[in-house]
C-alpha positions as CSV (number, residue, x, y, z in Angstrom):
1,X,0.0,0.0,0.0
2,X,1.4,3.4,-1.4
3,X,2.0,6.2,1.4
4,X,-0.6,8.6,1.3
5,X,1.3,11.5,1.1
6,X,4.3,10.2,-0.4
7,X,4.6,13.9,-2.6
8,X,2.5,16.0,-0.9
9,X,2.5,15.7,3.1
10,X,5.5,16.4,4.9
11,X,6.7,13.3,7.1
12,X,5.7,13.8,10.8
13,X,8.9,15.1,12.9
14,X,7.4,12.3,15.2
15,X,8.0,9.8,12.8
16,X,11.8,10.0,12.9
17,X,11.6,8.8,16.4
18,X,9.5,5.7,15.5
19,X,12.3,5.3,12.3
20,X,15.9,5.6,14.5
21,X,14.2,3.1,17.2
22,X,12.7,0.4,14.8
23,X,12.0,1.5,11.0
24,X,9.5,-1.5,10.6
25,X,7.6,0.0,13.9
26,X,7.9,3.4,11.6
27,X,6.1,1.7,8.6
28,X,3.3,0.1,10.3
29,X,2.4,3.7,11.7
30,X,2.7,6.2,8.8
31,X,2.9,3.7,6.1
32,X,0.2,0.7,6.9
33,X,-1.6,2.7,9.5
34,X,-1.5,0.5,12.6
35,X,-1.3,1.6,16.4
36,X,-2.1,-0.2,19.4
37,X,-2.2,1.8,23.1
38,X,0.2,0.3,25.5
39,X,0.9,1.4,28.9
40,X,3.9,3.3,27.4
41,X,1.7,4.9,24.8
42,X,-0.5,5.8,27.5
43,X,1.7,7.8,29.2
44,X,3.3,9.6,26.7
45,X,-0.3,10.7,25.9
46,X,-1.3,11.9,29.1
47,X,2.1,13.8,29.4
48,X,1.1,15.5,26.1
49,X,-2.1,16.6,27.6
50,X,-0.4,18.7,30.2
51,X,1.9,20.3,27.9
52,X,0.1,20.5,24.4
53,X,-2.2,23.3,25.3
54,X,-0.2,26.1,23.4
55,X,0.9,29.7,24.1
56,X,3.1,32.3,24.8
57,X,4.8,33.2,28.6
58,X,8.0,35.2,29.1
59,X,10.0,34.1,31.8
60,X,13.7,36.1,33.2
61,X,14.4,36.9,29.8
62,X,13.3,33.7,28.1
63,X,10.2,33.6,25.6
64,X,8.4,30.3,25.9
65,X,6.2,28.4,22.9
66,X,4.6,25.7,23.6
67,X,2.8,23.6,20.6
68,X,5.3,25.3,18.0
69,X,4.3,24.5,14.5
70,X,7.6,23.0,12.7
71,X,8.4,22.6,9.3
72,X,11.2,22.0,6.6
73,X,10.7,22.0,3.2
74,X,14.6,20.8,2.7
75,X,13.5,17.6,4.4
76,X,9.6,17.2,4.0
77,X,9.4,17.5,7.5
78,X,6.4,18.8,9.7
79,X,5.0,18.4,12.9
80,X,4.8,20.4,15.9
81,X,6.9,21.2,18.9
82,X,6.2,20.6,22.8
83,X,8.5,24.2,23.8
84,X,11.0,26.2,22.5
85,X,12.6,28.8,24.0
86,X,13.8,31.6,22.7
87,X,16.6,34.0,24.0
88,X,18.4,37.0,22.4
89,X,17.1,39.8,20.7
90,X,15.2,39.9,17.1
91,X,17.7,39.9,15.5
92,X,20.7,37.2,17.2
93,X,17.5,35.0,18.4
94,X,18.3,31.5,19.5
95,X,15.6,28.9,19.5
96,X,16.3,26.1,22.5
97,X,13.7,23.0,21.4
98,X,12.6,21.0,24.3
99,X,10.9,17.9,23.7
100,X,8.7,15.9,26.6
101,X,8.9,12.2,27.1
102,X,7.5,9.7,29.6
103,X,9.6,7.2,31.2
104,X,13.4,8.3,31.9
105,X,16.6,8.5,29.2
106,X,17.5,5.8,27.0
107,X,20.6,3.9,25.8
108,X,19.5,4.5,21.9
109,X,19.3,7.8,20.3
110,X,15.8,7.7,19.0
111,X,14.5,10.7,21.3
112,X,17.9,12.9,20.5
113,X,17.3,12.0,16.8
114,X,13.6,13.3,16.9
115,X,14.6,16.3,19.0
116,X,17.2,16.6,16.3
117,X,14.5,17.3,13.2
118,X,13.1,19.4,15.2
119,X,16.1,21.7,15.4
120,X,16.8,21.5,11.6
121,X,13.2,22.6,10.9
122,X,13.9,25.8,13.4
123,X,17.3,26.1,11.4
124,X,15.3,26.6,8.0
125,X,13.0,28.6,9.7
126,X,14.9,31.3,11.8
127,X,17.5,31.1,9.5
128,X,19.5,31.1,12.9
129,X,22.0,28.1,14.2
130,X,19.9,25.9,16.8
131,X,23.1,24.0,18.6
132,X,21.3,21.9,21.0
133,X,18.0,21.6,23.0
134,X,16.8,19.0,26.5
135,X,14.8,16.3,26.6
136,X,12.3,16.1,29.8
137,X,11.6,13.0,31.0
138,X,8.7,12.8,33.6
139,X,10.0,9.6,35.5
140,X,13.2,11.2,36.6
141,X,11.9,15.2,36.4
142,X,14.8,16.4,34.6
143,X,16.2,18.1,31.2
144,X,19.0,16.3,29.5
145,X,20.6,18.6,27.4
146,X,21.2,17.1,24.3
147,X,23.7,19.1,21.4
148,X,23.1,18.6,17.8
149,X,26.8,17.7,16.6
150,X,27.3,16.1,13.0
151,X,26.9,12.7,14.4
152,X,23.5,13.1,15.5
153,X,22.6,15.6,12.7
154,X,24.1,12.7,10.2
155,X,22.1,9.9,12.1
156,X,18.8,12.1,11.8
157,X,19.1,13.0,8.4
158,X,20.3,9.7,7.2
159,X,16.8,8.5,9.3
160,X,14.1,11.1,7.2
161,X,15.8,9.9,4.3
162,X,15.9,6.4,4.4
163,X,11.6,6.7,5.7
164,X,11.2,8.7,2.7
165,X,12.7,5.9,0.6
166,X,10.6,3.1,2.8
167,X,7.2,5.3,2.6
168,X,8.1,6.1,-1.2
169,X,8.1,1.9,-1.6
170,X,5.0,0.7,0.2
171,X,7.3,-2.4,1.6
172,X,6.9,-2.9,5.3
173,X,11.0,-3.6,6.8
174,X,11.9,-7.0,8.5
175,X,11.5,-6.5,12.1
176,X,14.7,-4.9,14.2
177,X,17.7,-7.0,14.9
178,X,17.6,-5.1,18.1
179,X,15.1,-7.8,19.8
180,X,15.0,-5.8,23.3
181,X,13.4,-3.2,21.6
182,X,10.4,-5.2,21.0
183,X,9.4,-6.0,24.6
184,X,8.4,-2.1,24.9
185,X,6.9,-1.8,21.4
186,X,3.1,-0.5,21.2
187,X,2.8,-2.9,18.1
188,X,4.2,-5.9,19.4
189,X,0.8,-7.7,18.8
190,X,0.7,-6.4,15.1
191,X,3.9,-7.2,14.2
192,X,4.6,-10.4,16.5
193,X,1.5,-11.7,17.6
194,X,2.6,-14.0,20.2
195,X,2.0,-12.1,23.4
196,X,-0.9,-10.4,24.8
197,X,-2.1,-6.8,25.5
198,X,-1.8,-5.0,29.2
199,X,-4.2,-2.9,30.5
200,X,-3.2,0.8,30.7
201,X,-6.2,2.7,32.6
202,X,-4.6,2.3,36.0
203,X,-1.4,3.7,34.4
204,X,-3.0,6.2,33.0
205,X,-4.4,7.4,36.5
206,X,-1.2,6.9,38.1
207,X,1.2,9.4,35.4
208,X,-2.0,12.1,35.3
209,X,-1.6,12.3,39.3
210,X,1.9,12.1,39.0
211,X,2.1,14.6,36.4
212,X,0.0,17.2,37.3
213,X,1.9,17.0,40.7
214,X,5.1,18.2,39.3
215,X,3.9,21.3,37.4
C-alpha cells in the first residue's frame, strides 16, 4: 500500500523517532496505518495533555512556545513542537527545542534523533543556528541537554531519508535486529503476535496524578 502523502505531506517530525528506534515500527504507523495503546503509549499521551495546550509566557528573559508549529521544506518535515525557547534579541535569536517524554533516558538515540529534526526545521525557519536543546523526562523530572553535533545531525538526516525511501516503496522492513526493543513496542501484537495486550487505565491514572503533581 502506497504512502498517502508520499509527494504531498511532509513526514511527521514524530515519525523519525519511530524510524531511529525500529523502521519497521515506523512503517506500520505512517505507512500501513497500525497503532495499538500500551501502557507506554499511554503515558506519553497523558504527558502530552499537560503540555500540548499552546501559548506564549516570558520568563527572566526567556520567551516560551509551547505547541510550535515546525516545518522543513529541505527535508519534507512537519509536525509540531512541545516548547521552544527563545533568548536574544530579534535579530541574534536563538531557538532552544525541548521535547517531553514519559519514562526516563535511554541507551538508543531515537529521542535525541527526533529532538534533532526538530532543530533542523527551526534552522530553515529562523535562518539562525539551533546548537542543542533538553529532553524532559517525567520519571526522573529532569532536562538532559542534548547538542546537535554532525553525528546526531548525520544519524537524523540519514533516518528522514531512508523513511522517505521506505514510505516512497510501500514495503513494510523485517523487524529490528535489536530484539530488546520489541518488549516495549506498542505494536508488538501487530507485528509479533505472540503475546498479549496489558491494560493501561490504571497507568494512566497513576502518570495524570503524577504529572500534574510536578507542574
Amino acid at each position: 500500500m502506497p504512502y498517502l502523502g508520499a509527494e504531498e505531506d511532509p513526514i511527521p517530525i514524530s515519525a523519525v523517532q519511530h524510524a531511529v528506534y525500529c523502521m519497521r515500527q515506523a512503517a506500520l504507523i505512517h505507512l500501513e496505518r497500525l497503532w495499538a495503546d500500551n501502557r507506554f503509549t499511554a503515558e506519553g499521551d497523558v504527558l502530552h495533555q499537560v503540555t500540548d495546550k499552546g501559548g506564549k509566557r516570558n520568563l527572566r528573559g526567556i520567551r516560551r512556545v509551547t505547541s510550535l508549529p515546525l516545518a522543513s521544506k529541505r527535508l519534507n518535515l512537519g509536525g509540531i513542537a512541545d516548547l521552544v525557547e527563545f533568548t536574544g534579541g530579534p535579530d541574534e535569536e536563538t531557538a532552544y527545542p525541548v521535547e517531553y517524554k514519559r519514562g526516563k533516558p535511554k541507551l538508543h538515540r531515537s529521542d535525541e534523533a527526533q529532538l534533532c529534526a526538530q532543530a533542523l526545521c527551526l534552522e530553515e525557519m529562523t535562518g539562525h543556528p539551533v546548537p542543542e536543546g533538553a529532553l524532559y523526562y517525567a520519571q526522573t523530572k529532569r532536562r538532559v541537554r542534548v547538542s546537535f553535533d554532525p553525528q546526531l545531525r548525520e544519524l537524523t538526516e540519514n533516518a528522514v531519508s531512508e523513511l522517505a525511501d521506505v514510505l516512497a516503496s510501500g514495503r513494510t522492513p523485517p523487524p529490528t535486529p535489536h530484539k530488546s526493543r520489541c518488549r516495549r513496542c506498542s505494536l508488538h501484537d501487530l507485528c509479533r503476535p505472540d503475546s498479549f495486550s496489558r491494560p493501561v487505565r490504571k497507568w494512566r491514572d497513576r502518570i495524570v496524578a503524577e504529572i500534574l503533581e510536578s507542574q
